[in-house]
N, C-alpha and C positions, 0 to 999 in steps of 0.2 A: 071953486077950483077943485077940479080933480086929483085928488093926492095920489101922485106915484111912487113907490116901491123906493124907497132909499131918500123921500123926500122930506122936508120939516116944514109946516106952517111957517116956523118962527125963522126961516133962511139959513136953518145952521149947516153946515157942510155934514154930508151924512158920514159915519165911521165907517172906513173901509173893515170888512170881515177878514177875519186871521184864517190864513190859508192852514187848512187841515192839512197835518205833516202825513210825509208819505209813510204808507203802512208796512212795517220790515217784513221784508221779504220780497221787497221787489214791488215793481204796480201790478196795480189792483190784490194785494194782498196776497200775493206766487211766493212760493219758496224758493229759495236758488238753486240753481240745475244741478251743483253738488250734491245738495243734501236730499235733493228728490230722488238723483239716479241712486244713491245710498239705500235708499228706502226702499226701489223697486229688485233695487242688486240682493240684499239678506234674503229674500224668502227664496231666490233663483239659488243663492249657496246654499242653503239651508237644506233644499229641494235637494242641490245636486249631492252633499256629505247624506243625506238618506239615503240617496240610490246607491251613493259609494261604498255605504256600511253593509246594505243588503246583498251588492256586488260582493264584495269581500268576506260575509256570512255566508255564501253558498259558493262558494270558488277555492276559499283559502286552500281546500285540501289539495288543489290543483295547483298551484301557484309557488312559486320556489319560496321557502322563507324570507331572502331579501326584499323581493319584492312585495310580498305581505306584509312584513315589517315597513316597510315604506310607505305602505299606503294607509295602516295603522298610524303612526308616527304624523302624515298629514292631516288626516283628520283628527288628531287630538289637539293638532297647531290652530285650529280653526277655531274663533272662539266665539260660536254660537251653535245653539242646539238642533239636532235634526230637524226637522218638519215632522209635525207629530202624525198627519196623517200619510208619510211616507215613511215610519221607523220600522227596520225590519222587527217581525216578530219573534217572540222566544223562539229559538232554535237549539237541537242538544250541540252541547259543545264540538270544537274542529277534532278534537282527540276522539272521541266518540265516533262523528261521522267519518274519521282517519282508519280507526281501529275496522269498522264495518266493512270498509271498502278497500283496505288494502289486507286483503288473505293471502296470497302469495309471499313468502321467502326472499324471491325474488324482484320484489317491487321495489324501484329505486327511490319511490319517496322514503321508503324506512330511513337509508342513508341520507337523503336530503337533510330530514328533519334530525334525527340522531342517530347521525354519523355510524350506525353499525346496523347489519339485516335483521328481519323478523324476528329470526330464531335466537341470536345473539341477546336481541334485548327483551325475551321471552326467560331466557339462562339466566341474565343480571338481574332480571324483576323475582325471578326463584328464589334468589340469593338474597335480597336487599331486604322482602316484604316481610320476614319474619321480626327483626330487627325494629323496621320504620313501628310496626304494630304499636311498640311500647314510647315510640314520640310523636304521632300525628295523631288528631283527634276524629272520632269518626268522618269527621265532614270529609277530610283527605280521603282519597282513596290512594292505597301504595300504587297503584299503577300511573295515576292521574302524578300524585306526586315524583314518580320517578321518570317520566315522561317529561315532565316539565322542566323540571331542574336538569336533565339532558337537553332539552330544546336551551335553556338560558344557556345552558356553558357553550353547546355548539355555536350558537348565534347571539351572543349576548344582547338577548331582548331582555326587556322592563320586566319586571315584575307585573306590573298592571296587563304590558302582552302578554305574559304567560297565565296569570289568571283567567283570562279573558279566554284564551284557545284549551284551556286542559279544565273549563270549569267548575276553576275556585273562587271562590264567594270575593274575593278582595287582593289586593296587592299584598297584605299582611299574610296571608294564607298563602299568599305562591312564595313569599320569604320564608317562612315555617320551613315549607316543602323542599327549598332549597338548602337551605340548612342543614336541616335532617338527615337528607339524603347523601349528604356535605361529611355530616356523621359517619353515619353508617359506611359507607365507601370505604371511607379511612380506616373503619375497626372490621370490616367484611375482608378484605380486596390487601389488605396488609403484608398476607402473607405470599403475597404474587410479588415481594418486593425483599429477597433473603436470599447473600451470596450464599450464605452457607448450606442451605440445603439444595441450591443449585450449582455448583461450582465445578464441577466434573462435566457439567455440559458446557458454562463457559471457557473452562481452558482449553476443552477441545475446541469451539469457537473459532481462540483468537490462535491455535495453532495451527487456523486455513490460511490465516494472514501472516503467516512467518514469527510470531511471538509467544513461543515455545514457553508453558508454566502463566502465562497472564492470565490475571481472573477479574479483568476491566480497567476503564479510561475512566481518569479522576477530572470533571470540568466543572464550568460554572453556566448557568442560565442568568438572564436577566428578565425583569418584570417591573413595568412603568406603574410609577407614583407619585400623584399630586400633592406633595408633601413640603409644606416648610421645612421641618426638621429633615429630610433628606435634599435637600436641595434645588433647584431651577430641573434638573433633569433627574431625579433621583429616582430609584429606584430599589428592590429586592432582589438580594441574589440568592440563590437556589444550590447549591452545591450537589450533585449527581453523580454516583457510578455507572458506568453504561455498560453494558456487554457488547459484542459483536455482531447482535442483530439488532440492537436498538433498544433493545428493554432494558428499565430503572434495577440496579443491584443495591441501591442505598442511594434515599435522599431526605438533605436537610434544610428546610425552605424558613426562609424569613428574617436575612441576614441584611442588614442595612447595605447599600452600594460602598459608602465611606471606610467601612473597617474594611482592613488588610485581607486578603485570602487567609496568607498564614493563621491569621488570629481567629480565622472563622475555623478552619480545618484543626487547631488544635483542642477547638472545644464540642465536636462533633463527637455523635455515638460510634460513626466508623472507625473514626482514631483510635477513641477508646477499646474500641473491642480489638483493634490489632495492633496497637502499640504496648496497652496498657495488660488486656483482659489476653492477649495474646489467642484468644477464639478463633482466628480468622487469620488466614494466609502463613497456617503450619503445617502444611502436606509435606510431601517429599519433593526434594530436589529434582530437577531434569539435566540432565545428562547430555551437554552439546555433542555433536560428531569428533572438537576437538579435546574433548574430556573436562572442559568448565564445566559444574553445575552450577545449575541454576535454581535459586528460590523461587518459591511462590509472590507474586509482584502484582502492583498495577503501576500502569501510566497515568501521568499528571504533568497538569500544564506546568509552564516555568515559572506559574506566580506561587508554586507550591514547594517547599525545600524536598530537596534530593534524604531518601531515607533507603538501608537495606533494601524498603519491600515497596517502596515509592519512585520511580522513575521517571526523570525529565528530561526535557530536551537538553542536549549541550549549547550556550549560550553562542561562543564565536568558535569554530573549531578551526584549528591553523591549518590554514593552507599549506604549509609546507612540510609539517611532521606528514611522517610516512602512515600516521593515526587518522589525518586529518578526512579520507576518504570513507573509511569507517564510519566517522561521528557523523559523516553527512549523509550517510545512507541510514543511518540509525535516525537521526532530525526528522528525515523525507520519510519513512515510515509512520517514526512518533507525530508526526502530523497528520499523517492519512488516518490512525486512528483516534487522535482528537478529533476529528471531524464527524467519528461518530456520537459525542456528546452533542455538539451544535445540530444535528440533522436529529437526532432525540429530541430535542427541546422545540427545534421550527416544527417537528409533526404536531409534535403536543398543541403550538400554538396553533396551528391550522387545522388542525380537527376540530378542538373549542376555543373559537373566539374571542372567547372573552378572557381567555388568560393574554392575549395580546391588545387586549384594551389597555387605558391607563387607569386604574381605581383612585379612588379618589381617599383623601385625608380618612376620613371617618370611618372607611370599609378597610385599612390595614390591618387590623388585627385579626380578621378574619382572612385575607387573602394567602398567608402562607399556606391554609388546610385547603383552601380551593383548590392552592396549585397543587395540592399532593393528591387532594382527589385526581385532577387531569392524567399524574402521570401513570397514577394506577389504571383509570380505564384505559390509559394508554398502554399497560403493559397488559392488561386485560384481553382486550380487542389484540392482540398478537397472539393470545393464547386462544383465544376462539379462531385465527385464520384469517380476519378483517384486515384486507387490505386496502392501502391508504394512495393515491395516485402522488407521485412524487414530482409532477408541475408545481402542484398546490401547497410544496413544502420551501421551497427555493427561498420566496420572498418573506418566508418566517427564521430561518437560520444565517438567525444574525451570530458572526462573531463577536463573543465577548474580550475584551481588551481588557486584560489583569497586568500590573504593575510586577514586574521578574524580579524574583525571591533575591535578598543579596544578602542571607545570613552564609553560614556557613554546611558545609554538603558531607555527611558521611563518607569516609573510604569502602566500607564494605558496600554500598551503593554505585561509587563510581567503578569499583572493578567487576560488579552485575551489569552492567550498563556498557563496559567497554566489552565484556564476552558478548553481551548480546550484539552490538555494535560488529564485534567484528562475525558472527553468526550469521547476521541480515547481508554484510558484506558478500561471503563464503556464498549466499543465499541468489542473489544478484549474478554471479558471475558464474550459478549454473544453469542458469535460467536461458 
């Protein structure tokens, strides 16, 4: 008998074979159309963050900062590495190719990128590079780092994008540079911030705007921080004199949002030098048309007490005293010129961005000296002629809301306050 394939001499039933289990991934051993299209999709990204890099390595200097920033920012989101045979090649840095091709004065990227022309940031680089010499190590060049640390404050990019565009070696080297330059501002640019040796130009100022002896508006700034110990929305307040064209006369940065104005203004160098040291706001009287003289003064919001040489607004003035039209033409003034502290502070934010960022916990202690650096190149760039488009300042001049003084008010302050009152009145009804 011929034996077939599954059969037994002995009649035993032959064993059925154990079916081979299907092979994962599908039949005939496929991967599944997920994880295949995955595998063809990476080298197609990979490919395209090359071309994007190389795009963006010969264009930046063409390209508004935001939108550089932007496209920096997505390719750093991406988390796989170029295609090695599409990685652009070493190229000299965008500051370098910036520097080469923009010689003109004239050329609006200089303001793109930091916010003031040519020549201007040719003046500040004079000024700063003697100084930086003795805190950056060769590898910084003064220019690369002062460049840079203008490009962070204008557009608050990374540290790793400013290394990367002014190049330095690392993110650690564009902080140095930022710092430094953080320095030097503050101990350079200092003296572009002093009632006293400019005050003859400020009272003439504010006696275009009818406030005859003023030698500036006393407000407050704010500045966002992610902060436990300052609270859900907490912030830094900035305390500033301003003059009449916008520029800083005295500022003291770094007061928590929670404590009182009062408590901040009585421990301030301003106070001291004109309450205390009496330095400051002892010129001579002025002479109204009806024979009141007047002291030397500034204005200050209502969160601030009424002094001799400190003047606020009047809180409710009575509609019915025959005073009451006075005090409200004094109010409608004293507000026109607080608005010069708020319009001070939105420029400041809208020039450099990053003081209208929110910093975070661990960068506080450093952030009062950054603001002070902004306000000095902001009082800087007024002394160079650097004009600032006032669209772009609107949605940075925020009022601040301070809680109205309820200690007790000077008499030699309210009968200053009521001559000027009735002054601004006299002033109105010749108009």
């Amino acid at each position: 008998m011929e034996a077939t394939a599954g059969s037994s001499k002995t009649g035993a039933q032959p064993t059925p074979a154990t079916p081979n289990p299907k092979p994962k991934g599908g039949p005939r051993g496929r991967k599944p159309k997920a994880q295949k299209r995955k595998e063809q999709l990476i080298p197609l990204l990979s490919s395209a963050k090359s071309a994007t890099q190389a795009f963006l390595s010969h264009n930046e200097i063409h390209l508004l900062p935001s939108q550089s920033l932007s496209l920096h920012s997505i390719l750093l989101s991406l988390p796989f590495p170029p295609s090695p045979s599409q990685s652009p090649s070493p190229s000299p840095s965008f500051f370098h190719r910036f520097i080469s091709s923009a010689h003109s004065d004239s050329d609006p990227r200089w303001y793109e990128f930091f916010r003031m022309s040519k020549s201007t940031f040719l003046n500040l680089l004079s000024i700063l590079t003697p100084p930086l010499l003795s805190f950056l190590p060769p590898s910084i060049p003064p220019d690369s780092a002062v460049a840079s640390a203008l490009f962070r404050l204008a557009h608050g990019a990374s540290y790793e994008a400013s290394a990367r565009r002014f190049g330095l070696d690392s993110s650690s080297a564009a902080c140095l540079a930022f710092y430094s330059v953080c320095k030097v501002v503050n101990e350079s640019l200092a003296n572009l911030v002093d009632l006293a040796t400019d005050k003859e130009r400020v009272i003439v100022g504010f006696g275009w705007i009818s406030f005859p002896n003023c030698c500036g508006v006393l407000g407050f700034g704010k500045f966002g921080v992610d902060s436990e110990v300052l609270g859900k929305n907490g912030s830094l307040l900035v305390q500033a004199l301003v003059d009449s064209e916008g520029r800083f006369l005295d500022i003291s940065s770094g007061w928590p949002s929670a404590m009182k104005p009062s408590s901040i203004f009585s421990q301030t160098k301003l106070y001291s030098r004109i309450e205390e040291s009496r330095e400051l706001l002892n010129g001579p009287c002025y002479q109204l048309n009806d024979g009141n003289a007047i002291p030397q003064y500034i204005l200050g919001d209502s969160c601030f007490p009424l002094f001799p040489w400190l003047l606020t607004p009047y809180i409710r003035p009575n509609e019915e005293d025959s005073f009451g039209s006075a005090a409200r033409e004094f109010n409608a003034g004293h507000s026109r010129a607080m608005r010069l502290v708020t319009t001070a502070f939105g420029r400041v934010k809208a020039r450099w961005q990053l003081l209208a960022m929110r910093w975070k916990e661990d960068c506080v202690e450093f952030f009062p000296f950054v603001i002070v650096m902004g306000c000095l190149l902001h009082n800087f760039l007024i002394k160079c002629g650097e004009s600032m488009p006032e669209e772009s300042v609107e949605c940075y001049a925020d009022e601040v809301e301070m809680p109205v003084f309820q200690g007790e008010a000077y008499e030699e302050g309210q009968r200053t306050r009521e001559a000027l009152a009735m002054h601004l009145s006299w002033v109105r009804m010749r108009r």
